[in-house]
Every structure is written in C-alpha cells, then in structure tokens.
KOLKOLKE-30168 format. One record per atom (N, C-alpha, C): residue in three letters; x, y, z; atom name; residue number from 1. Coordinates in Angstrom, 2 decimals. Each point is the difference from the previous one (the first is absolute). Layout:
! residues N
rest:ALA; u:X; v:Y; w:Z; atom:CA; nr:NUM
...
END
This chain:
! residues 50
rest:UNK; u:-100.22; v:-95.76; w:-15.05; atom:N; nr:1
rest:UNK; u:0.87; v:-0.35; w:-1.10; atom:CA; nr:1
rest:UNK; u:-0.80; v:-0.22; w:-1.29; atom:C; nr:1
rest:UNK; u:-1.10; v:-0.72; w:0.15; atom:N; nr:2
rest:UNK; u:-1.12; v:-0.32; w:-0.99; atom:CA; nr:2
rest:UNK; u:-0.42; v:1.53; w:-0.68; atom:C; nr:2
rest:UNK; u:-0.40; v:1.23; w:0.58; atom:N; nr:3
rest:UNK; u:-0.30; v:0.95; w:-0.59; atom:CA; nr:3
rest:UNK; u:1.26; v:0.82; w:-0.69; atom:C; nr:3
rest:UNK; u:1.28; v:-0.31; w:0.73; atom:N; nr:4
rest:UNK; u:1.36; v:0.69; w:-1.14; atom:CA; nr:4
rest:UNK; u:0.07; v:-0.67; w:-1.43; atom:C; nr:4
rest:UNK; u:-0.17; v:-1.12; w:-0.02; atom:N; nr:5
rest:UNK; u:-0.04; v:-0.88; w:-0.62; atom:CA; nr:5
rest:UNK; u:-1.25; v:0.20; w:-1.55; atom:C; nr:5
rest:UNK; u:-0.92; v:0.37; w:0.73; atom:N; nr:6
rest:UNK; u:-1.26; v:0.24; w:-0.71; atom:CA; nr:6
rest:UNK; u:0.52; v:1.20; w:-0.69; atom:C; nr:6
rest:UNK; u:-0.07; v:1.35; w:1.00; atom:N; nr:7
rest:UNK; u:0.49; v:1.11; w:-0.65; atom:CA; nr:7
rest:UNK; u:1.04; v:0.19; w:-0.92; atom:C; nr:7
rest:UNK; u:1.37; v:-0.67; w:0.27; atom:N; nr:8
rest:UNK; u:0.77; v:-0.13; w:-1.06; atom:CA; nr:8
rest:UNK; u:-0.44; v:-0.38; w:-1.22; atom:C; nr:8
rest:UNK; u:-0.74; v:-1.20; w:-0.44; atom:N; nr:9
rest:UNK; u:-0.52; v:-0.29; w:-1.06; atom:CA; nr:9
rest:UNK; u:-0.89; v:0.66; w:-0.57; atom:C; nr:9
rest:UNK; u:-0.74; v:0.66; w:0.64; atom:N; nr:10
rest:UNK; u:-1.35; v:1.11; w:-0.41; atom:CA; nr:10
rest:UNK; u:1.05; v:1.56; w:-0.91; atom:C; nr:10
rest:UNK; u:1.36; v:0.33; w:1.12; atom:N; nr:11
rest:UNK; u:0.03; v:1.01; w:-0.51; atom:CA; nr:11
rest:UNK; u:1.00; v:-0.38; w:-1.42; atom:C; nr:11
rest:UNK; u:0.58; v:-1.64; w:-0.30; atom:N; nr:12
rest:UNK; u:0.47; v:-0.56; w:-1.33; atom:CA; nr:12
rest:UNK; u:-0.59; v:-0.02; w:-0.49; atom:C; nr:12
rest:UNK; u:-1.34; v:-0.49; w:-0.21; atom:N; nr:13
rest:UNK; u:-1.42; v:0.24; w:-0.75; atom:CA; nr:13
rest:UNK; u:-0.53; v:0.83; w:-0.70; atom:C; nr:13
rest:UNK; u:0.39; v:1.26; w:0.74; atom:N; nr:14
rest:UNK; u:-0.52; v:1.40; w:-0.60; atom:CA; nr:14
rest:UNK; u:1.40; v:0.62; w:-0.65; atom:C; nr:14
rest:UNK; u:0.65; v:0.19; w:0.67; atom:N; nr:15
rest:UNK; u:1.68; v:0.31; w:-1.21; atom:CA; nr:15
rest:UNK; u:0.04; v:-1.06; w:-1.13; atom:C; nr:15
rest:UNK; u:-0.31; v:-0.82; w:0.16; atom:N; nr:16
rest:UNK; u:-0.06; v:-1.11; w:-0.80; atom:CA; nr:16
rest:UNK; u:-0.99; v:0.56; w:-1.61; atom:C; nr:16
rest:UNK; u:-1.14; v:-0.01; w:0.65; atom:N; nr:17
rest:UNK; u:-1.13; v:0.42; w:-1.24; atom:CA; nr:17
rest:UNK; u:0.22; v:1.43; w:-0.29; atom:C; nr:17
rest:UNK; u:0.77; v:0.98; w:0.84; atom:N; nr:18
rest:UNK; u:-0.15; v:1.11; w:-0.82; atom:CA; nr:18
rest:UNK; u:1.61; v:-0.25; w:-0.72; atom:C; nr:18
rest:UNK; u:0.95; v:-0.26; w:0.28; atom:N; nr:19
rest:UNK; u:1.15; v:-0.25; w:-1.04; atom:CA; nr:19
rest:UNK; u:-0.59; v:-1.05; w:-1.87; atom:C; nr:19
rest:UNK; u:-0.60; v:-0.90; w:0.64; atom:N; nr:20
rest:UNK; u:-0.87; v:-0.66; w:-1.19; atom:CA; nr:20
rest:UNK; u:-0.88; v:0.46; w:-0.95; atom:C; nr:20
rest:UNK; u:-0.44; v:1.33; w:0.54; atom:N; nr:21
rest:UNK; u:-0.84; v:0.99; w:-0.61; atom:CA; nr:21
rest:UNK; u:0.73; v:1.14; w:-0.79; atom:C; nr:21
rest:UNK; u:0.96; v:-0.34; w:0.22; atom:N; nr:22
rest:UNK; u:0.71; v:1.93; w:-0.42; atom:CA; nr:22
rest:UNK; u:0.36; v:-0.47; w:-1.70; atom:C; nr:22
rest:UNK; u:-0.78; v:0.77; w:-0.78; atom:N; nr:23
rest:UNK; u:0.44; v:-0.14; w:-1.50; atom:CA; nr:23
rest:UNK; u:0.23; v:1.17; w:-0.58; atom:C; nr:23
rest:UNK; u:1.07; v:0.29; w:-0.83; atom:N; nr:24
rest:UNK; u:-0.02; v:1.54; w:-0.93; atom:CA; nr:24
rest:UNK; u:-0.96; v:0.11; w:-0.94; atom:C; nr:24
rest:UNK; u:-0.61; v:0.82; w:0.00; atom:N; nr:25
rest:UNK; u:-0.98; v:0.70; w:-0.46; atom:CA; nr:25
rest:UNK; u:1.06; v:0.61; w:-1.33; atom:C; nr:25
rest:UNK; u:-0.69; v:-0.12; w:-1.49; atom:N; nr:26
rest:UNK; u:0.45; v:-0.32; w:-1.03; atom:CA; nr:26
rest:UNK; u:-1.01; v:1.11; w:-0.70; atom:C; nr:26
rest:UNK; u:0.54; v:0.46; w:-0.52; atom:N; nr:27
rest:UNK; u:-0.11; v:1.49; w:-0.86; atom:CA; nr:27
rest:UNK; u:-1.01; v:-0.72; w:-1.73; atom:C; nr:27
rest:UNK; u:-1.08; v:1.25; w:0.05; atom:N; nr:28
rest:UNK; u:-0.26; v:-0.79; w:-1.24; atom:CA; nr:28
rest:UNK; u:-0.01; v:1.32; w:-0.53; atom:C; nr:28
rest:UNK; u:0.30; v:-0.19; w:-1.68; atom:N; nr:29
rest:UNK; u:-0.52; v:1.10; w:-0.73; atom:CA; nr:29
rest:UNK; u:-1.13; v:0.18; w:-0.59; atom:C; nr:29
rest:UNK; u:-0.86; v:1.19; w:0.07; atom:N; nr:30
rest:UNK; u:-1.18; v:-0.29; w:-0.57; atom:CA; nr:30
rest:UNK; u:-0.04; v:1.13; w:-1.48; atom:C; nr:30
rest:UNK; u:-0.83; v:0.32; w:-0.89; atom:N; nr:31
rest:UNK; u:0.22; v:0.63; w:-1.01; atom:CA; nr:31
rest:UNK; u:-1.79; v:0.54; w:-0.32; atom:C; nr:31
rest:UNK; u:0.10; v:0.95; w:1.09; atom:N; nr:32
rest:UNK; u:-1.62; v:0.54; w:-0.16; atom:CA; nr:32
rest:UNK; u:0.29; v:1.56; w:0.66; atom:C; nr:32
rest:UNK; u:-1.23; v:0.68; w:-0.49; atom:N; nr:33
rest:UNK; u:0.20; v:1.74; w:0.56; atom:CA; nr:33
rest:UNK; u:-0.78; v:-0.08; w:0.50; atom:C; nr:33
rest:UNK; u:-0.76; v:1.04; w:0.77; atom:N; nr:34
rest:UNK; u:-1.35; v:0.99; w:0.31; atom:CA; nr:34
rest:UNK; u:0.17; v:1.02; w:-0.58; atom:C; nr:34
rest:UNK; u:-1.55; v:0.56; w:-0.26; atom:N; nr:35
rest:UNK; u:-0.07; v:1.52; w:-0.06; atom:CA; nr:35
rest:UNK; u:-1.48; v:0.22; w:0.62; atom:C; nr:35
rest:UNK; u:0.10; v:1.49; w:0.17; atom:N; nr:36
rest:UNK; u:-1.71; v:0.17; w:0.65; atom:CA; nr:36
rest:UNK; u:-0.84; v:0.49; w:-1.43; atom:C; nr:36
rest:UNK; u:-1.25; v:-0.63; w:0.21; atom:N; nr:37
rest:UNK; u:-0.71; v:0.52; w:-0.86; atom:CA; nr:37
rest:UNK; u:-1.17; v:0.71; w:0.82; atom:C; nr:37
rest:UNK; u:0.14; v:1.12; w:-0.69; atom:N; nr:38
rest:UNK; u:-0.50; v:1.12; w:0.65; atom:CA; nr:38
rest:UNK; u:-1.81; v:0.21; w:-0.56; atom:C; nr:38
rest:UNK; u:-0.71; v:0.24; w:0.90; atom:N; nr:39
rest:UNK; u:-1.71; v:-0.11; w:-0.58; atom:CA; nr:39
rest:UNK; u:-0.08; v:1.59; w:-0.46; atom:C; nr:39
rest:UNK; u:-0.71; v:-0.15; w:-0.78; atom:N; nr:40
rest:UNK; u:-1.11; v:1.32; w:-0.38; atom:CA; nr:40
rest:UNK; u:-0.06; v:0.85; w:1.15; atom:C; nr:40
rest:UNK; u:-0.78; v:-0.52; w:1.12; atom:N; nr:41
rest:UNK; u:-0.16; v:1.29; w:0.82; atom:CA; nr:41
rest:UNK; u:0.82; v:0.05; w:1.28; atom:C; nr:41
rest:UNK; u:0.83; v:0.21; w:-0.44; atom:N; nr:42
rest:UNK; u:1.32; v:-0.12; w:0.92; atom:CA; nr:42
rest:UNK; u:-0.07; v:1.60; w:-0.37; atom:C; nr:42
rest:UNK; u:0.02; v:0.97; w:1.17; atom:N; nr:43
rest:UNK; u:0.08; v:1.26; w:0.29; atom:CA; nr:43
rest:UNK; u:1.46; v:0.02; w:-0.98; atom:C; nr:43
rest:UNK; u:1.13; v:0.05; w:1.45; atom:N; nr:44
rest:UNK; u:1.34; v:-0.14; w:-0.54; atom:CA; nr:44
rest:UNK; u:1.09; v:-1.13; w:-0.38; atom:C; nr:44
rest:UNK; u:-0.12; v:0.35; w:-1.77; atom:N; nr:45
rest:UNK; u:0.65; v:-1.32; w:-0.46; atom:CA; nr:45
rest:UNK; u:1.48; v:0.10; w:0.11; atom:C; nr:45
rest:UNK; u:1.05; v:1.04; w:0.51; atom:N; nr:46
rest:UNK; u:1.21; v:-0.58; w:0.53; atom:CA; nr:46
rest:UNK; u:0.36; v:-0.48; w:1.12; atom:C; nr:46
rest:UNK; u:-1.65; v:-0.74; w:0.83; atom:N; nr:47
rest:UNK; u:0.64; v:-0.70; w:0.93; atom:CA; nr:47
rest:UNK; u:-0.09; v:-1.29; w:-0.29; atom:C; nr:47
rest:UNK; u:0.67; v:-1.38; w:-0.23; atom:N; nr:48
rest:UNK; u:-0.33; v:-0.98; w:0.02; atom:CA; nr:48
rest:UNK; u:0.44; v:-0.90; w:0.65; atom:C; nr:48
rest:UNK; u:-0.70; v:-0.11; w:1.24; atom:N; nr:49
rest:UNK; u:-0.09; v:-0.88; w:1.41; atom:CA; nr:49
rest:UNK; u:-0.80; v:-1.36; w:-0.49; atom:C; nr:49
rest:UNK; u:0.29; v:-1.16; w:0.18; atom:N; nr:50
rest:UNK; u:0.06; v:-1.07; w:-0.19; atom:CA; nr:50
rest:UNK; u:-0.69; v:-0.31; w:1.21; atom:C; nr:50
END
C-alpha cells in the first residue's frame, strides 16, 4: 500500500512540474537584415552561401 501511495505522488509530482512549466512563447520583432559579402577571390560571385 506504502509503494501505491508513493507512486501516486511521484507521478503528481511530475504532471505537476511539467503543467507549471508550460509558458507561450511570445513573438518578438526584430528590425535587422543579412547580406553576404562576397571576397575578392571568390571564383564564383553568384553564389552566396553563408
């Protein structure tokens, strides 16, 4: 009876902390580009792989 007992609470424990954990993830805007800058001896300059 002692180990149902145990287990029950172990598996409230863990539903427990992952329900306590769950947060929405919140959108940010950011306001920046990339571009490639391409070297001198770059054979072929219409590839620009990052």
């Amino acid at each position: 009876m002692k180990k149902i007992i145990e287990a029950v609470i172990m598996i409230g424990v863990i539903f427990g902390g992952i329900i306590v954990h769950i947060e929405p993830s919140k959108a940010v805007e950011t306001d920046f580009s990339v571009s490639a800058l391409i070297p001198d001896n770059q054979i072929d300059k219409s590839k620009k792989i990052f």
